[in-house]
C-alpha positions as CSV (number, residue, x, y, z in Angstrom):
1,X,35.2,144.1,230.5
2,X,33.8,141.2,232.6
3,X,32.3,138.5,230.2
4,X,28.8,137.8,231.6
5,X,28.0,141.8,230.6
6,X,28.7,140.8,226.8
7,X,27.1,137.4,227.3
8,X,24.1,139.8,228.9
9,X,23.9,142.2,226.4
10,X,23.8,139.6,223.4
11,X,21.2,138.1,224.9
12,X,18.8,141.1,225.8
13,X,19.0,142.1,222.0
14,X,18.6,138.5,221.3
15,X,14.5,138.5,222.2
16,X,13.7,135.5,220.2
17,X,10.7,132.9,221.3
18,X,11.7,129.7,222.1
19,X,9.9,126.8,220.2
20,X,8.6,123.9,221.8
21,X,11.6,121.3,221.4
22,X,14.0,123.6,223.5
23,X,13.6,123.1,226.7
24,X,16.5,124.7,228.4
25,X,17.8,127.3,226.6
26,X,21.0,129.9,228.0
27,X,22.5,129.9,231.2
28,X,22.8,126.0,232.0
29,X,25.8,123.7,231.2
30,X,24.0,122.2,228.3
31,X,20.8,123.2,226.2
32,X,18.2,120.5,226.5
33,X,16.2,119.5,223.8
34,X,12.9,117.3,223.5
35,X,12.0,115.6,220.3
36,X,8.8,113.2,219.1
37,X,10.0,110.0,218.9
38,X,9.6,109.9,215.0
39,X,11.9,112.6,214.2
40,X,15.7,112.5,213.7
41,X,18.2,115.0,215.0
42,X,20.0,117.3,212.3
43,X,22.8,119.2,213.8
44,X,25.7,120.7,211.3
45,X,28.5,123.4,213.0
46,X,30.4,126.6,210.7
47,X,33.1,128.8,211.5
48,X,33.3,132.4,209.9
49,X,36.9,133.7,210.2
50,X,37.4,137.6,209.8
51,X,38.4,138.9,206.1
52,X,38.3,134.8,205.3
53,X,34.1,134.4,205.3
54,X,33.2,138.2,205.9
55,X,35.3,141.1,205.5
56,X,36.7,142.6,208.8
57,X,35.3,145.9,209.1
58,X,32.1,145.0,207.8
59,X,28.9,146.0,210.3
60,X,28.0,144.0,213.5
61,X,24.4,143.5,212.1
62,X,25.7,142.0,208.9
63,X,28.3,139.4,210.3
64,X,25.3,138.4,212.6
65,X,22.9,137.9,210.0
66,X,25.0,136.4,207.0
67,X,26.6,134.0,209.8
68,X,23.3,132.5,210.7
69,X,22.0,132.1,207.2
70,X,24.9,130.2,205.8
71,X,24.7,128.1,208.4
72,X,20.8,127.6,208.4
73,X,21.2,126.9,204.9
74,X,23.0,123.2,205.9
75,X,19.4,122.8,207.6
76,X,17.6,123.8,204.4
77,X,19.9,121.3,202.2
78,X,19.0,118.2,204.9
79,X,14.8,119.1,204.1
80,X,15.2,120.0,207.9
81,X,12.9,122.2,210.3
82,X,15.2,124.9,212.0
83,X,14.9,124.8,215.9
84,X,17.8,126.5,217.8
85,X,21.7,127.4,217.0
86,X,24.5,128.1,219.8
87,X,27.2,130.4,218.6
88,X,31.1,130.4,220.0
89,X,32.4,133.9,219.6
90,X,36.4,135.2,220.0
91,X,36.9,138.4,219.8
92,X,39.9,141.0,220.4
93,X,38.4,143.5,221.9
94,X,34.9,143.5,223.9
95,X,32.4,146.1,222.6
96,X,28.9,145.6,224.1
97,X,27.3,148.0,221.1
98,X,29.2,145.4,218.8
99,X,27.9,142.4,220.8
100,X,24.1,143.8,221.0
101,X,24.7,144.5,217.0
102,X,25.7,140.9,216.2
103,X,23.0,139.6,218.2
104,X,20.3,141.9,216.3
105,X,21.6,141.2,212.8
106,X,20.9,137.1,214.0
107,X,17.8,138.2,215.5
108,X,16.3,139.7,212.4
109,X,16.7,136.5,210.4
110,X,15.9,134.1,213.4
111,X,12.3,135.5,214.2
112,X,11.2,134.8,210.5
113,X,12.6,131.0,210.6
114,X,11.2,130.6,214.1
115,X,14.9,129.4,215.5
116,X,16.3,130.3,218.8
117,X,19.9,130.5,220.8
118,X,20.2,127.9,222.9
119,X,23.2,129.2,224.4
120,X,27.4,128.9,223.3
121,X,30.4,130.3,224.8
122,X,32.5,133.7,224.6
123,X,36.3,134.1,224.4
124,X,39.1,136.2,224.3
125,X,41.1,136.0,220.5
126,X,40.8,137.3,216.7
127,X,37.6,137.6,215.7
128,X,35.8,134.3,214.7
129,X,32.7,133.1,215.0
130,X,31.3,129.7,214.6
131,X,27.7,128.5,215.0
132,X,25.8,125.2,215.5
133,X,22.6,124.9,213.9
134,X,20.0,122.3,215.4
135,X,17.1,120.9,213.6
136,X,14.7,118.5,213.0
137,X,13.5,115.6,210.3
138,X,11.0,113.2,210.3
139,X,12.5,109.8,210.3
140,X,14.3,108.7,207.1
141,X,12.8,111.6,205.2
142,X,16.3,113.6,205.6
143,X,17.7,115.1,202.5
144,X,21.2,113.4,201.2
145,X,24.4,113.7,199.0
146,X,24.1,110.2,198.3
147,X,20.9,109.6,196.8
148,X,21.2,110.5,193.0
149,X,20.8,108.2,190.4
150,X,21.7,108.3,186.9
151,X,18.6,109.7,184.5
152,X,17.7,112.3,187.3
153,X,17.1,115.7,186.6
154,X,19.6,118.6,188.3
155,X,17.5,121.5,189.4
156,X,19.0,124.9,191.1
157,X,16.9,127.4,192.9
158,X,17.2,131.1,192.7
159,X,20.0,132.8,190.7
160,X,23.4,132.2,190.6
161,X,26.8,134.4,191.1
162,X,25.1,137.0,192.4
163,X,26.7,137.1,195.9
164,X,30.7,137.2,194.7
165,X,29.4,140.0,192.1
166,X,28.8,141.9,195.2
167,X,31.9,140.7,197.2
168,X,34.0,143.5,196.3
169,X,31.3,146.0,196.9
170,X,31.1,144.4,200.4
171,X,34.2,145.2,201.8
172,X,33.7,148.6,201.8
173,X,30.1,148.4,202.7
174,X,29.3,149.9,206.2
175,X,25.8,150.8,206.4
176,X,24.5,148.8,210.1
177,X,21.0,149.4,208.8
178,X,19.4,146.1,207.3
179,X,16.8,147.5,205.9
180,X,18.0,149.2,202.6
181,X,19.6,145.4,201.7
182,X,16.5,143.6,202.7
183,X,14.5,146.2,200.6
184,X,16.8,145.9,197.2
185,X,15.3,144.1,194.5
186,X,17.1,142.9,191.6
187,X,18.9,144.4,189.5
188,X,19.4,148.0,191.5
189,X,23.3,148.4,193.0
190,X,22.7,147.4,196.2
191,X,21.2,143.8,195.6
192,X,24.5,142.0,194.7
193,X,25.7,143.3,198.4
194,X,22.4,141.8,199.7
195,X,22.8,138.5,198.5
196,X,26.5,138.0,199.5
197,X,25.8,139.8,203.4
198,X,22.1,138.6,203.5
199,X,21.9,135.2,201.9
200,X,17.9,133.6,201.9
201,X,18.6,130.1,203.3
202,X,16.0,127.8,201.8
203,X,14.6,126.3,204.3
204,X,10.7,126.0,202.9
205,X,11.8,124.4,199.8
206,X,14.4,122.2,201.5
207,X,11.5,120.4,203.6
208,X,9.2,120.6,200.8
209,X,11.4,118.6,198.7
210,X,11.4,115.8,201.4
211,X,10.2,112.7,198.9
212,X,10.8,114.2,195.6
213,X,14.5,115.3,195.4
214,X,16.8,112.1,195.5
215,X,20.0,114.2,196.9
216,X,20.7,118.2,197.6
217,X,23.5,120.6,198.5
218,X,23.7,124.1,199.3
219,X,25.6,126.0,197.1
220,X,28.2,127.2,199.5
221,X,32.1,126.7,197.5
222,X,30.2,126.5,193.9
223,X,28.1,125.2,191.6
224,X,31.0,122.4,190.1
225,X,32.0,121.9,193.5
226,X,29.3,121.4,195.3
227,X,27.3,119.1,192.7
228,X,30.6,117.4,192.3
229,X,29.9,116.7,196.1
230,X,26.6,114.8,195.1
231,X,28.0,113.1,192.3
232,X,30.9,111.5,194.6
233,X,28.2,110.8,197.3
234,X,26.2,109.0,194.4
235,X,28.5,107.2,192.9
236,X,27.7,108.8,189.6
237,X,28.7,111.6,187.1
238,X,26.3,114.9,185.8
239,X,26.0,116.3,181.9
240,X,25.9,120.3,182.9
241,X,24.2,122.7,180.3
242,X,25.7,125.9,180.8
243,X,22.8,127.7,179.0
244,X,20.2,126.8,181.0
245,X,21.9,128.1,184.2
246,X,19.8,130.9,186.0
247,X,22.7,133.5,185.9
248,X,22.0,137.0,187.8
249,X,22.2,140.3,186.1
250,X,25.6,141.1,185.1
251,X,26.9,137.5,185.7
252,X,29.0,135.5,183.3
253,X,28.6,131.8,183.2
254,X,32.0,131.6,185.2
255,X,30.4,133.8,188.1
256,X,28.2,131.1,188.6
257,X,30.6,128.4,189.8
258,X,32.2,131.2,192.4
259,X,30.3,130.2,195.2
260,X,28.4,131.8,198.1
261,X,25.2,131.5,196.8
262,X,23.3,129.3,199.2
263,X,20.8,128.2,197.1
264,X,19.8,124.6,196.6
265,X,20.9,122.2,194.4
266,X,19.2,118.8,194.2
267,X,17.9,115.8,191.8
268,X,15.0,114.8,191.0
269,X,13.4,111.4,188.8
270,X,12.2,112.3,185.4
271,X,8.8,111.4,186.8
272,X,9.2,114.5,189.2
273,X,9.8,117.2,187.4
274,X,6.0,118.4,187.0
275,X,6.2,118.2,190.9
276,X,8.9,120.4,190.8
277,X,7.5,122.7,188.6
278,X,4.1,123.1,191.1
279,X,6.5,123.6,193.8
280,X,8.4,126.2,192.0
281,X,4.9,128.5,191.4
282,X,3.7,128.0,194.2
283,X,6.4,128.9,196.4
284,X,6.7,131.6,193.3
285,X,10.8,130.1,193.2
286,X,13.2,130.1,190.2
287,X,13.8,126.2,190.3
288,X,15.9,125.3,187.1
289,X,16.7,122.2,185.3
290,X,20.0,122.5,184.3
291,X,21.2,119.0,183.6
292,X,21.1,115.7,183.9
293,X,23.1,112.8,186.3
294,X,24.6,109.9,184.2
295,X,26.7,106.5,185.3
296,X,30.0,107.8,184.2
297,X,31.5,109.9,186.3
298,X,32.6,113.6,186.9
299,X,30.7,116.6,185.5
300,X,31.1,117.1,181.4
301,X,29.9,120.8,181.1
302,X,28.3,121.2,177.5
303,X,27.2,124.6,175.4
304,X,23.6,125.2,174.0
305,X,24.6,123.0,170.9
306,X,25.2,120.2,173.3
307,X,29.2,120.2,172.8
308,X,32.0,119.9,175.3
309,X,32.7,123.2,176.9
310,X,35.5,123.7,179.4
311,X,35.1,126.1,182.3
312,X,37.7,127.1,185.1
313,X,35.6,126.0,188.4
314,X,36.5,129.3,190.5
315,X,34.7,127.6,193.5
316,X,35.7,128.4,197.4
317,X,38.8,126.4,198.3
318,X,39.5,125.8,202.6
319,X,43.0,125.2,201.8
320,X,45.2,127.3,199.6
């Protein structure tokens, strides 16, 4: 099948309007983009491999839309405003209802954040598909690992674990149709499935924490790993206090060190947290306090009594 019919019909289910920055979108050599000269360029890149980031026979519309998220939710850690993503797709064998699929499982996601395709590249190969997110920051106001300090407060949004409760139920999963998932609130059967194939990238919160959080992550390979990431960026260690994590239903407080969950983790200063607490009812937002950062290093995990507790991380490894 000739490869500008698949690049074609990605793009006629991809019906997305541009925003303002991009100026050249598909069909050129590069994308052009135009920025105010008091913003910074945020710009972060992920690969999905088959039965490694999604399972292999899950639906078209799924892949699309969890690929997109995870990768918007880089954005949403950085406190950035989404503009436009280009995604490099292999695959075996050329389907154009698979391609249009893909495309509309992006497309359902992208209209909400406001983010277009700006254009990428199609090849021949197992199936893999990698995206490049492009946003925006005002200048210096970008959202780093690095910035913690010891005394702040450790906040989480959402609930945790809830995504690799639902990882086994996704791999037999293969309803196309988004809207059952989207509709599943939690607690019924399908809302673990939900939060692993449809992950909500925060990107509303990630800006609005822009001069209150001192550091975030997204919580892509873990809650220990991830704020272990922070903690090495900082310089610094955490005090963990596994009974104030914001566990979903049916999750042990192991399932919330799995990763996948894509919600934000981030310090504050103690003189925050009341702005933290506005944000979190007005954005109407489980944000948590779960800890505390301290000078010495690495995370000491502690029970609701306040004494040592070890827990086996069980976060996302790269390499086996």
């Amino acid at each position: 099948m000739d490869e500008f019919a698949l690049i074609d019909a990605f793009l006629e289910a991809f019906d997305v309007a541009e925003p303002r920055e991009l100026v050249l979108g598909p069909g050129d050599d590069c994308a052009l983009l135009a920025l105010a000269e008091d913003e910074e360029l945020c710009i972060s890149v992920d690969s999905l491999i088959s039965d490694t980031h999604f399972p292999a026979q899950a639906p078209a519309t799924l892949v699309g839309y969890r690929a997109l998220a995870v990768s918007l939710s880089d954005l949403a850690a950085m406190g950035a405003k989404p503009i436009a993503f280009l995604v490099a797709l292999s695959v075996e064998r050329p389907d154009l209802r698979w391609i249009r699929e893909l495309a509309f499982g992006m497309r359902e996601l992208a209209m909400p954040m406001n983010v277009a395709v700006a254009g990428g590249n199609l090849a021949n190969g197992p199936l893999n598909l990698t995206i490049t997110v492009i946003g925006s920051v005002p200048r210096g106001q970008g959202l780093r690992r690095g910035g913690a300090r010891p005394g702040d407060q450790i906040f989480v949004s959402g609930r945790l674990g809830e995504a690799q409760l639902g990882l086994a139920r996704a791999r037999e999963y293969r309803e196309p149709d988004l809207e059952p998932l989207l509709r599943a609130a939690p607690g019924s059967p399908l809302h673990p499935i939900r939060r692993y194939f449809l992950p909500t990238p925060r990107l509303e919160l990630g800006q609005r924490l822009r001069g209150i959080a001192t550091a975030a992550i997204d919580l892509s390979d873990g809650l220990l790993a991830d704020l272990g990431q922070i903690c090495g960026a900082s310089g610094i260690g955490a005090r963990l206090e596994l009974a104030r994590l914001p566990l979903g239903a049916g999750v042990v407080v192991e399932g919330a060190f799995s990763g996948d969950d894509y919600e934000l983790c981030f310090t504050v200063p103690g003189s925050r947290t009341a702005d933290v607490d506005a944000l979190s009812e007005e954005l109407r937002m489980d944000l948590t306090l779960i800890g505390t950062t301290v000078e010495d290093e690495g995370i000491t995990c502690v029970d609701a009594a306040g004494k040592p507790s070890a827990v086996e991380p069980h976060g996302f490894r790269h390499f086996r």
